[in-house]
DSSP file (Angstrom, degrees, kcal/mol; ACC not computed):
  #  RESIDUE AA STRUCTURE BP1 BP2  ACC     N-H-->O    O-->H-N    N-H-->O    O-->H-N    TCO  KAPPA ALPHA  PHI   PSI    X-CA   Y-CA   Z-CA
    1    1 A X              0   0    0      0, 0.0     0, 0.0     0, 0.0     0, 0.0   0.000 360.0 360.0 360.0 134.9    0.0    0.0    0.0
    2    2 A X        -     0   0    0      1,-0.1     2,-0.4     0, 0.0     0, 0.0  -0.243 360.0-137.1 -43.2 153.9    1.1    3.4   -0.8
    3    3 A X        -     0   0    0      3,-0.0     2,-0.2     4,-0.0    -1,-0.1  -0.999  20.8-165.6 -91.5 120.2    2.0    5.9    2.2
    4    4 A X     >  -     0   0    0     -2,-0.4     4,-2.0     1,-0.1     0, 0.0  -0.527  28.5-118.4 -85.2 156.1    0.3    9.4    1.2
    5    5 A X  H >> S+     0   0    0      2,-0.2     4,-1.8    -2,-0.2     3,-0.9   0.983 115.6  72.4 -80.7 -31.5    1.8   12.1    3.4
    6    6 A X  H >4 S+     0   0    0      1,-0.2     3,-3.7     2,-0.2     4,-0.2   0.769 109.0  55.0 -26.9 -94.4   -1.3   13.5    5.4
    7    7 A X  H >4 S+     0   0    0      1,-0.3     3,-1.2     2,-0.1     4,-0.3   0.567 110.0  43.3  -3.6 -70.5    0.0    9.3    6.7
    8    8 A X  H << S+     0   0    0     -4,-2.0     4,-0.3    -3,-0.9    -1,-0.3   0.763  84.2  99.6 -79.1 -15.9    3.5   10.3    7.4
    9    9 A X  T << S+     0   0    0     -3,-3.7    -1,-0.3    -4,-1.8    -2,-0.1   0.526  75.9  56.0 -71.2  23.9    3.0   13.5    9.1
   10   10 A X  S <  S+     0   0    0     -3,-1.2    -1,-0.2    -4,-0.2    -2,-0.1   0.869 108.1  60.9 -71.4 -61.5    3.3   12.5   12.7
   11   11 A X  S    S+     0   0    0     -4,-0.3    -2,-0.2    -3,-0.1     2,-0.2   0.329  89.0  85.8 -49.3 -19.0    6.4   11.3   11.4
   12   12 A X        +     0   0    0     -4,-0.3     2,-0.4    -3,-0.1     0, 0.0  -0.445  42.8 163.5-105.7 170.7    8.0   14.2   10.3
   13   13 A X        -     0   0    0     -2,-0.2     2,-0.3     3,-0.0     3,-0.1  -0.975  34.6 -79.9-150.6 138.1   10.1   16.9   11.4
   14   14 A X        -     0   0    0     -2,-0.4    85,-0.0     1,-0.1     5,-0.0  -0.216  48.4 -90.2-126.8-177.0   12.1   19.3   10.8
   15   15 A X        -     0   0    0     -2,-0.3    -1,-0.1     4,-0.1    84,-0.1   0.504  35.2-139.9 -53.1 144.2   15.8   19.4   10.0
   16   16 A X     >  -     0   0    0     -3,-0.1     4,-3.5     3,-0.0     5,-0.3   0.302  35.1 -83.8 -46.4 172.1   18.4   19.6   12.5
   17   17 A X  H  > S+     0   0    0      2,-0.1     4,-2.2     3,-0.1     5,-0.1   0.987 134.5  44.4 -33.9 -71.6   21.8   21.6   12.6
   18   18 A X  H >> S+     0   0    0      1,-0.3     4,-2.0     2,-0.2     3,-1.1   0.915 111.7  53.1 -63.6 -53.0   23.4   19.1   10.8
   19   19 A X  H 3> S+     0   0    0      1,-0.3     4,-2.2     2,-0.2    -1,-0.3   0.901 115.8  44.5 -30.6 -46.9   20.3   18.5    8.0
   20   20 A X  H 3X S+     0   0    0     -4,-3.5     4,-2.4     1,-0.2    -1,-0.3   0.822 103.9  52.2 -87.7  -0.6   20.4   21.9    7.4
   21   21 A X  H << S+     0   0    0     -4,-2.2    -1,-0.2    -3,-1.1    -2,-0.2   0.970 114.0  52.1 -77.8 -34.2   23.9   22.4    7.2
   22   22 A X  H  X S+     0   0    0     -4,-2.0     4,-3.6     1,-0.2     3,-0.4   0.921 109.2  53.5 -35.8 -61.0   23.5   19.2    4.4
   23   23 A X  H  X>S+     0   0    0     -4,-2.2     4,-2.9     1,-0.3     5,-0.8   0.927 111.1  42.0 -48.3 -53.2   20.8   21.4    2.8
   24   24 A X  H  <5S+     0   0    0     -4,-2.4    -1,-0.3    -5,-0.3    -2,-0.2   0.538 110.2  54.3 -96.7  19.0   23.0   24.5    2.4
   25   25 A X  H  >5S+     0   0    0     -3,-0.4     4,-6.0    -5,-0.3    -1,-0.2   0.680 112.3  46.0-101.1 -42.5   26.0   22.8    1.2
   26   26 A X  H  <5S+     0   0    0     -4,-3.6     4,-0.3     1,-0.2    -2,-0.2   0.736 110.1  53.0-102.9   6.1   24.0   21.2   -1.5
   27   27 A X  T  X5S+     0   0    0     -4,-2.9     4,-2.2    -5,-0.3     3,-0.4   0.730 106.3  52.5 -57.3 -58.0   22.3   24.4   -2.4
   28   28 A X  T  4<S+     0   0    0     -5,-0.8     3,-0.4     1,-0.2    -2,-0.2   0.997 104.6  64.4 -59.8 -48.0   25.8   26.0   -2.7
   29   29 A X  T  < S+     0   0    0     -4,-6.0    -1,-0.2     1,-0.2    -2,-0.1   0.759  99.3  44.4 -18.9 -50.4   26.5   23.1   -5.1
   30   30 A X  T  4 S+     0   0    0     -3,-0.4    -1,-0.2    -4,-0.3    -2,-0.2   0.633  83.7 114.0 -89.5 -32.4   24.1   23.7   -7.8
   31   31 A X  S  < S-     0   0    0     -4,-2.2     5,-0.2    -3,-0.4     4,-0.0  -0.205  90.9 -93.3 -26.9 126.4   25.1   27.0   -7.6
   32   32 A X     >  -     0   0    0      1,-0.1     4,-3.7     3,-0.1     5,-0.3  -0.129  28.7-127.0 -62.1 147.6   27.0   27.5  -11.2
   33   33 A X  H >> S+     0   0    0      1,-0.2     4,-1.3     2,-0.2     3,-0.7   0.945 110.8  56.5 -53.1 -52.4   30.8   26.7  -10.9
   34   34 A X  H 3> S+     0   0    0      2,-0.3     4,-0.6     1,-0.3    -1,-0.2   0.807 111.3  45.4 -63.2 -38.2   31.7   30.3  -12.6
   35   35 A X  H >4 S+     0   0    0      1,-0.2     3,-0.7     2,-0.1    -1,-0.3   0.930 114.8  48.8 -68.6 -46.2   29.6   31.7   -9.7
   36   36 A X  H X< S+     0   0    0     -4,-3.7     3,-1.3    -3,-0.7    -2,-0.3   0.764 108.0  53.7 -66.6 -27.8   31.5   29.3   -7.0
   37   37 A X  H 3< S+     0   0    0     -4,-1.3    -1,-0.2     1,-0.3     3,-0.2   0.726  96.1  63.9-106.9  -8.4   34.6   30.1   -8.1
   38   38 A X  T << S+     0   0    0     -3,-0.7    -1,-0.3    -4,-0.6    -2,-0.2   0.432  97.6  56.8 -82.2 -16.2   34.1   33.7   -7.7
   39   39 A X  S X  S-     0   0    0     -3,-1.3     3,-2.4    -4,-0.2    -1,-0.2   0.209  78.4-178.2-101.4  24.2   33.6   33.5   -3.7
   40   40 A X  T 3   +     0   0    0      1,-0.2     2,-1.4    -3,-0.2    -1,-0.1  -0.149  64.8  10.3  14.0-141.9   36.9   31.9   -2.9
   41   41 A X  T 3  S+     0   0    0      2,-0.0    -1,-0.2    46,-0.0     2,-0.1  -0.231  88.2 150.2 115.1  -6.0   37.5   31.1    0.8
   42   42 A X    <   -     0   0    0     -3,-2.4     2,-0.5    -2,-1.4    48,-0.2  -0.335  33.0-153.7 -66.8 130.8   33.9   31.9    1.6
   43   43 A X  E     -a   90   0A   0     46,-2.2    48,-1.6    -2,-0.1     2,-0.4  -0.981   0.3-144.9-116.4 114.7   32.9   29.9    4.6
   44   44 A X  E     +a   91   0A   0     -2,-0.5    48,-0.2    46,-0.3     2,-0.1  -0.877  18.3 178.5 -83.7 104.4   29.1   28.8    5.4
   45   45 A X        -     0   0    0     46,-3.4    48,-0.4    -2,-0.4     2,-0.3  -0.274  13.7-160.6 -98.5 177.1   27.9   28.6    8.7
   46   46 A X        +     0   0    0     46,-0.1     2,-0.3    -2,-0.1    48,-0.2  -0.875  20.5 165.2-156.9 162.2   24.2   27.7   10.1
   47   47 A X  B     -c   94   0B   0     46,-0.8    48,-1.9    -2,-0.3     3,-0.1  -0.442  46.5-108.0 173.8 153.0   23.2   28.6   13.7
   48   48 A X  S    S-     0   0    0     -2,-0.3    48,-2.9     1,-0.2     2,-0.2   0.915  95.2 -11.0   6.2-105.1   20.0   28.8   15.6
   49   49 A X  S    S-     0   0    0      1,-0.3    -1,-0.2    46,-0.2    15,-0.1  -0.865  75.7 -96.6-161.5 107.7   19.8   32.4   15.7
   50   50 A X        -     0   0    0     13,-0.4    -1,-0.3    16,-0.3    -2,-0.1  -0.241  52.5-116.0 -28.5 160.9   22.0   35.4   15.0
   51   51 A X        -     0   0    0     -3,-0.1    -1,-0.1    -4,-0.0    -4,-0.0  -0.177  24.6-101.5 -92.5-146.6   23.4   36.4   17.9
   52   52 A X  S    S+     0   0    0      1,-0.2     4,-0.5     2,-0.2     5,-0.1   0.557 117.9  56.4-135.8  32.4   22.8   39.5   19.5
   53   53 A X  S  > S+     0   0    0      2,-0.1     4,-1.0     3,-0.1    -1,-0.2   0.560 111.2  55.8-101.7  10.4   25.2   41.7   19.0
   54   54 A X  T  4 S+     0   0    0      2,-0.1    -2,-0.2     1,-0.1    -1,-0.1   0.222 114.7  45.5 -77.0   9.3   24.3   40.8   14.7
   55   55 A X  T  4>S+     0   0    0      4,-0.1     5,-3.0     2,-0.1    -2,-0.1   0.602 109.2  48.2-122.0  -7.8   21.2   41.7   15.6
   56   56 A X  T >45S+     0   0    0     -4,-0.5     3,-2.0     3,-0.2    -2,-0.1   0.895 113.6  52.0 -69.2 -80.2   22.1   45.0   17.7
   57   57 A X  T 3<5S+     0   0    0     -4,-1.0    -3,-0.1     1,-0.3    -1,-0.1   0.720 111.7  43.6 -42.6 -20.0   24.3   46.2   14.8
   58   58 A X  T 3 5S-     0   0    0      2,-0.1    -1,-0.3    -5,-0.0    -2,-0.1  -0.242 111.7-120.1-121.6  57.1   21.6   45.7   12.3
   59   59 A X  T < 5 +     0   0    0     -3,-2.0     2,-0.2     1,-0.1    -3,-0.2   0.568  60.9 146.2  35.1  42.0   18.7   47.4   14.7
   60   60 A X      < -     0   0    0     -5,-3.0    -1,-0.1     1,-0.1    -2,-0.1  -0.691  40.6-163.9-104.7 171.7   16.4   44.4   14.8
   61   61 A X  S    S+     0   0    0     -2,-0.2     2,-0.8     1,-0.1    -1,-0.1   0.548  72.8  55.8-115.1 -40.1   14.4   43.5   17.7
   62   62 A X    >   -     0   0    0      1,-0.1     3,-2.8    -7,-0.1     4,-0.2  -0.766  66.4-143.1-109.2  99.4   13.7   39.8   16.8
   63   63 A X  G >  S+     0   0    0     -2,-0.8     3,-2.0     1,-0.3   -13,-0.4   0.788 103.0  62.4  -4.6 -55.2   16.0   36.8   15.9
   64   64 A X  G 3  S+     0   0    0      1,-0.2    -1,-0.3    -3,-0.1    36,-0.1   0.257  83.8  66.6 -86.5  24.2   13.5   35.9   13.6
   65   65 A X  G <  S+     0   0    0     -3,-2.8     2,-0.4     1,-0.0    -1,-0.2   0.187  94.2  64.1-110.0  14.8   13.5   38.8   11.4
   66   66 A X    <   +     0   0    0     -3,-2.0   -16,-0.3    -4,-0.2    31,-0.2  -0.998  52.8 178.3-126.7 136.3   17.3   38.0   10.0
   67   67 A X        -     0   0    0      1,-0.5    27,-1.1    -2,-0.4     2,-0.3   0.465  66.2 -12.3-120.2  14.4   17.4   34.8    8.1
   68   68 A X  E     -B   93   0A   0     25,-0.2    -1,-0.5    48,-0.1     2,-0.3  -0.876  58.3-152.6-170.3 178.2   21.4   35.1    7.0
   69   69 A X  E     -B   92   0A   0     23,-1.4    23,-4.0    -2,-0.3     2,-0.1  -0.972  20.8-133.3-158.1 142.7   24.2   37.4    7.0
   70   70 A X  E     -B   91   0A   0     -2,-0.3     2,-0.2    21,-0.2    21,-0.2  -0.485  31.6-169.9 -79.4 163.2   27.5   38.1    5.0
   71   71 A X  E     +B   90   0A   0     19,-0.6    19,-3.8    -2,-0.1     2,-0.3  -0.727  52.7  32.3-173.1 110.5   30.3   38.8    8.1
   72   72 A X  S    S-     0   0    0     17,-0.2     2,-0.3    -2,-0.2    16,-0.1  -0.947  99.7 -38.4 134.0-152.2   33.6   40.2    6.6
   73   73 A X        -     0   0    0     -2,-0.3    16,-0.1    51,-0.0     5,-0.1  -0.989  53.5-133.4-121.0 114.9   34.8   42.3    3.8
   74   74 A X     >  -     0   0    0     -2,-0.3     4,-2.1     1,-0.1    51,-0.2   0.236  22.5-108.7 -48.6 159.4   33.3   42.1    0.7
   75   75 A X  H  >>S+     0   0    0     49,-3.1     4,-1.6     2,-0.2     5,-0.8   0.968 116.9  58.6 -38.1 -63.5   35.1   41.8   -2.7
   76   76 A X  H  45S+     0   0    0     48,-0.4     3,-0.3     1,-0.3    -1,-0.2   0.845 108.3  56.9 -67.5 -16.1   34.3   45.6   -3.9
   77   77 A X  H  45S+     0   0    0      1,-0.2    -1,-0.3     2,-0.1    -2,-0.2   0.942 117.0  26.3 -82.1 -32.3   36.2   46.4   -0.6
   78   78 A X  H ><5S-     0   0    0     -4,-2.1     3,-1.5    -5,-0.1    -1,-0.2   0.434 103.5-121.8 -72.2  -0.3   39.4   44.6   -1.3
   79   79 A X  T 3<5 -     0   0    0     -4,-1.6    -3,-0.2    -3,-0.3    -4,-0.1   0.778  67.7 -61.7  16.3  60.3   39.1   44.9   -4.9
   80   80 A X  T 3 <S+     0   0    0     -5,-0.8     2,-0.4     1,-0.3    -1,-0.2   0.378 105.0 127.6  67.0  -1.5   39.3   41.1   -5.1
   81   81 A X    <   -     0   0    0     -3,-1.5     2,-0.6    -6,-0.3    -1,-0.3  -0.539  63.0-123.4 -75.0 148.3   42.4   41.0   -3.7
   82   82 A X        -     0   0    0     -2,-0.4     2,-0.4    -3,-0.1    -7,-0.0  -0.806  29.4-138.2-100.0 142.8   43.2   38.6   -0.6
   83   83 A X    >   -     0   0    0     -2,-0.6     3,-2.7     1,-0.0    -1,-0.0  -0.872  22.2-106.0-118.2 129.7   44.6   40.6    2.4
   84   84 A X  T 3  S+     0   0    0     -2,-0.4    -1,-0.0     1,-0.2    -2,-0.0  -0.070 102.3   6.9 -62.2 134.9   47.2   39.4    4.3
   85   85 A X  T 3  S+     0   0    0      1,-0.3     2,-0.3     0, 0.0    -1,-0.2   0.503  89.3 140.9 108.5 -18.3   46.0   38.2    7.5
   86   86 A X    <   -     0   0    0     -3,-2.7    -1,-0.3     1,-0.1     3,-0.1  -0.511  50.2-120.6 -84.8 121.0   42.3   38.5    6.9
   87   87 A X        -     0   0    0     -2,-0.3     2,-0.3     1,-0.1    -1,-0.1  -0.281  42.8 -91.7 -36.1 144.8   39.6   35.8    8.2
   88   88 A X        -     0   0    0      1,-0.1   -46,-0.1   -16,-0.1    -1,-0.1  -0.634  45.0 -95.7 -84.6 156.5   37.7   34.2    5.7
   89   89 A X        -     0   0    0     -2,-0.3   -46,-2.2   -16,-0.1     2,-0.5   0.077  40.8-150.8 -67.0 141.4   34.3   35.7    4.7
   90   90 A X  E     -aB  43  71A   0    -19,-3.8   -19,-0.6   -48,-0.2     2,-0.5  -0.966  14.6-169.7-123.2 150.6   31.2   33.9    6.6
   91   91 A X  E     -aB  44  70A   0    -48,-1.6   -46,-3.4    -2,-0.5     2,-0.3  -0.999  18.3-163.3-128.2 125.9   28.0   33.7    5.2
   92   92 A X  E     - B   0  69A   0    -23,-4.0   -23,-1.4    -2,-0.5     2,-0.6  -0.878   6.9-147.2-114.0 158.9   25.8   32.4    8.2
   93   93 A X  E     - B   0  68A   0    -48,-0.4   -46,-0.8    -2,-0.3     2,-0.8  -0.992  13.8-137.6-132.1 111.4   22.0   30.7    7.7
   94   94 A X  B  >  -c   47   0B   0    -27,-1.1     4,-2.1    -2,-0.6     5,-0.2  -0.678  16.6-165.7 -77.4  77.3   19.7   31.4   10.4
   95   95 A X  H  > S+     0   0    0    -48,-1.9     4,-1.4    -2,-0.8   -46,-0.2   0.605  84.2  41.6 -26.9 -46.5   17.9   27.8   11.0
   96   96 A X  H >> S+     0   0    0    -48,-2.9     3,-0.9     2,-0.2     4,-0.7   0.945 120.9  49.2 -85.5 -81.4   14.5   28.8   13.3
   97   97 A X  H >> S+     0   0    0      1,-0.3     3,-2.4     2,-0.3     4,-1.1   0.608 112.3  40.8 -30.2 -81.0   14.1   32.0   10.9
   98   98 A X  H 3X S+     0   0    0     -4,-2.1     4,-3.6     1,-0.3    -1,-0.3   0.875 114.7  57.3 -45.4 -58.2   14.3   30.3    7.4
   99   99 A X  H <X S+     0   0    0     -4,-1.4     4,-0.9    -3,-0.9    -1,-0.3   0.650 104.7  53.7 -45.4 -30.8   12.1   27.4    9.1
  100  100 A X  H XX S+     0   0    0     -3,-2.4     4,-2.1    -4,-0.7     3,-1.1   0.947 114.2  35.3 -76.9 -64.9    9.5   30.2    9.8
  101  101 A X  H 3X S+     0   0    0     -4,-1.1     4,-3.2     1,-0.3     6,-0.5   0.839 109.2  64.3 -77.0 -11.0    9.1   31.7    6.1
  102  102 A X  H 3X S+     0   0    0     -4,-3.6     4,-0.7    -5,-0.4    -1,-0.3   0.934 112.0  32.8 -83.0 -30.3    9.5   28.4    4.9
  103  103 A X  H << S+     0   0    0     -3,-1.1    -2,-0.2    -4,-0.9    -1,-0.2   0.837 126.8  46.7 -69.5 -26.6    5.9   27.5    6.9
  104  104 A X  H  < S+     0   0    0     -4,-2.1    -2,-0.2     1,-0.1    -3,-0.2   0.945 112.9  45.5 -63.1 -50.1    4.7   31.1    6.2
  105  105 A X  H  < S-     0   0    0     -4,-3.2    -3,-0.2    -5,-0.1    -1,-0.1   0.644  87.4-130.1 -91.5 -30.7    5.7   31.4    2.3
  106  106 A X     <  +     0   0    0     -4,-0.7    -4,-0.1     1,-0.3    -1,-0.1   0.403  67.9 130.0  90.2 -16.5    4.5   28.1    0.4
  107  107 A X  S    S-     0   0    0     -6,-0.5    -1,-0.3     2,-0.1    -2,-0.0  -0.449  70.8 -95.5 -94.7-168.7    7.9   27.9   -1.0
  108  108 A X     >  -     0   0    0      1,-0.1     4,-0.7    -3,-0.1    -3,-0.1  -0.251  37.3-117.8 -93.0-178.1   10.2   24.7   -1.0
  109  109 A X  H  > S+     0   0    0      2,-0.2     4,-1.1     3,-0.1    -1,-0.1   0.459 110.5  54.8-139.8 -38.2   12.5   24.8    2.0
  110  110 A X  H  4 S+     0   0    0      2,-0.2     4,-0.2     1,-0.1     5,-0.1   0.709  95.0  55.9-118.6  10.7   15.3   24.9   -0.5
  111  111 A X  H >> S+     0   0    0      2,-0.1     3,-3.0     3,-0.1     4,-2.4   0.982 107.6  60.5 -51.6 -45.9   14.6   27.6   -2.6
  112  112 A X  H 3X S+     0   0    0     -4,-0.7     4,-0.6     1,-0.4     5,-0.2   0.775 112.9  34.8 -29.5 -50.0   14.6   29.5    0.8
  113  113 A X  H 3< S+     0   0    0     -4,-1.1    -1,-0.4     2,-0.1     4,-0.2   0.471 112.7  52.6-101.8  23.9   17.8   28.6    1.5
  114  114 A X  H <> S+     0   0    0     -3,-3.0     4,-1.3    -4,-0.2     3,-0.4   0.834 118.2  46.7-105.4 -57.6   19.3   28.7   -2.1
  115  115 A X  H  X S+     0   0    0     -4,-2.4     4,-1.1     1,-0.3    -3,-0.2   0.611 122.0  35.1 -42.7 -27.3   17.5   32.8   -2.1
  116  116 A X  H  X S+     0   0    0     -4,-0.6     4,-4.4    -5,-0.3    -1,-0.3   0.877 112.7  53.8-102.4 -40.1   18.8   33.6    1.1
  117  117 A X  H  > S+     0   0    0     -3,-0.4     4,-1.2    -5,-0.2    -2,-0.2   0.932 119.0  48.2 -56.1 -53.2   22.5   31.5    0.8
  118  118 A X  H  < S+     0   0    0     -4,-1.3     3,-0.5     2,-0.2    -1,-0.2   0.926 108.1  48.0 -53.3 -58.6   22.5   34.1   -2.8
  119  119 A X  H >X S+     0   0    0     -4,-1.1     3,-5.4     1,-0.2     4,-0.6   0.983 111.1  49.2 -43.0 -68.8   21.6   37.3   -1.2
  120  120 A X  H 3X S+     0   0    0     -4,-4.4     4,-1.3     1,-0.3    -2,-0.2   0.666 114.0  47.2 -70.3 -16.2   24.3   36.6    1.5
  121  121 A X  H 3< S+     0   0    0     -4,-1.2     4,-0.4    -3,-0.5    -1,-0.3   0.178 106.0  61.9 -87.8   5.6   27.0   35.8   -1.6
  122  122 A X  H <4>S+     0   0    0     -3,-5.4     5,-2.5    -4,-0.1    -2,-0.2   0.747 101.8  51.4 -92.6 -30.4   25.5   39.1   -3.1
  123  123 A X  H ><5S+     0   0    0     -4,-0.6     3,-5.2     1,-0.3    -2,-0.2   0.986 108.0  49.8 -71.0 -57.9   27.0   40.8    0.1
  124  124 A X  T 3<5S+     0   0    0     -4,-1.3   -49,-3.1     1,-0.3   -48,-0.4   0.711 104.9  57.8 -25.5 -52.9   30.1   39.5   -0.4
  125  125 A X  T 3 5S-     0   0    0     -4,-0.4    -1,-0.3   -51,-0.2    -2,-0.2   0.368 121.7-101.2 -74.2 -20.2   30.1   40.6   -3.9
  126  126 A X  T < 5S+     0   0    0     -3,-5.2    -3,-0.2     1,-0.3    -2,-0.2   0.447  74.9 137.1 123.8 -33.7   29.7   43.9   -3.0
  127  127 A X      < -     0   0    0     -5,-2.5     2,-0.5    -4,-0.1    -1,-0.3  -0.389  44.2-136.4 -71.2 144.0   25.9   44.5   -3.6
  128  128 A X    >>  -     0   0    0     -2,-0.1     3,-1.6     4,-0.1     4,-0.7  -0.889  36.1 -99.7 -77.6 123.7   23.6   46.3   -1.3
  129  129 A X  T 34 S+     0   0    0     -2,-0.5     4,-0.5     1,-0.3     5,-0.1   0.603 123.5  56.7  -5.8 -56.6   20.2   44.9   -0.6
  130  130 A X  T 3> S+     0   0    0      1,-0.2     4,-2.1     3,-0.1    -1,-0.3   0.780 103.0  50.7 -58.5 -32.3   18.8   47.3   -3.1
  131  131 A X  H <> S+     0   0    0     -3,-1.6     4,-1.7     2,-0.2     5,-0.3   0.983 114.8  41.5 -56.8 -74.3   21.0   46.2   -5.8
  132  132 A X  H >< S+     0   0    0     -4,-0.7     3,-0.6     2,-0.2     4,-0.4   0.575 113.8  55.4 -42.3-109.9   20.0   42.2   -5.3
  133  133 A X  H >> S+     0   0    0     -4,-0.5     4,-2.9     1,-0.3     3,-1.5   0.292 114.3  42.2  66.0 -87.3   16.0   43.6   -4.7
  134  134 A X  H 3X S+     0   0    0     -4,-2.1     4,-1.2     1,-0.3     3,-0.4   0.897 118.5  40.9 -32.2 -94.3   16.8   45.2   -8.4
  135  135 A X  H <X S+     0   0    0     -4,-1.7     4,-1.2    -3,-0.6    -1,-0.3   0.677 117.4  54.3 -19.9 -34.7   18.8   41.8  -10.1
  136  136 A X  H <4 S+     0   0    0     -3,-1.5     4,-0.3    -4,-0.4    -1,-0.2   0.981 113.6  38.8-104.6 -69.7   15.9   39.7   -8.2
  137  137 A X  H  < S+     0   0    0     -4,-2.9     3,-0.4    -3,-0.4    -2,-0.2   0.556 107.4  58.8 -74.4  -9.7   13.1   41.7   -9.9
  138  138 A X  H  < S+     0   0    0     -4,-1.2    -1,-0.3    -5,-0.3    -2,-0.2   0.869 106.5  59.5 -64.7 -61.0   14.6   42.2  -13.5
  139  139 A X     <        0   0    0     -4,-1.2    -2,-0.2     1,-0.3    -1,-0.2   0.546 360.0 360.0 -52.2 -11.6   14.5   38.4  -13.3
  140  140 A X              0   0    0     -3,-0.4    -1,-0.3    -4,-0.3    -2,-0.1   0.464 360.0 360.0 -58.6 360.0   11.1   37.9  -12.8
């Protein structure tokens, strides 16, 4: 007999740390290579929660209103050079937050994190929020 899912939902739940850290690794995969090859050294975390001085420095009130962040120096500031000494760039992915628009929004769990994982390689890159926002809607 088939299992429909209305069946399986007691069963399900959803992913851990580690799932999602699976999840945004194999988002950043599919990314195109020409695109990967362009964030060098770029490091991808996933978390909870911002903490809160990332959420003091960008004036939010609620954890769940940041669902990543770039946390370095961008490209356009180095001008693509590496600087000696420098940590490497973090792009972190906020687990409870994504998990939230992803019951709010209707969308797949990983477009949510391949949209948000982009944006935060947009920071990198240089771009301001308005600039992605722009790129984002030109693509519609």
């Amino acid at each position: 007999m088939k299992t429909t899912l209305p069946d399986r939902w007691p069963t399900l739940t959803a992913p851990d740390l580690d799932a999602f850290e699976v999840l945004a690794r194999s988002s950043y995969e599919r990314l195109p290579e020409s695109f990967r090859a362009l964030t060098g050294d770029l490091v991808i975390r996933v978390a909870e929660f911002a903490d809160q001085d990332a959420l003091d420095s960008l004036e939010l009130s609620s954890p769940f209103e940041l669902l990543g962040l770039f946390e370095g120096v961008g490209l356009a500031a180095t001008g693509g050079l590496a600087v000696t000494g420098q940590m490497p760039n973090h792009i972190w992915l906020y687990r409870r937050p994504i998990l939230d628009h992803w019951a709010e929004s209707g969308e797949t769990l990983g477009d949510i994190v391949t949209h948000v994982l982009i944006h935060e390689i947009g920071h990198h890159f240089g771009l301001s929020d308005a600039d992605m926002e722009a790129i984002e809607a030109a693509s519609d």
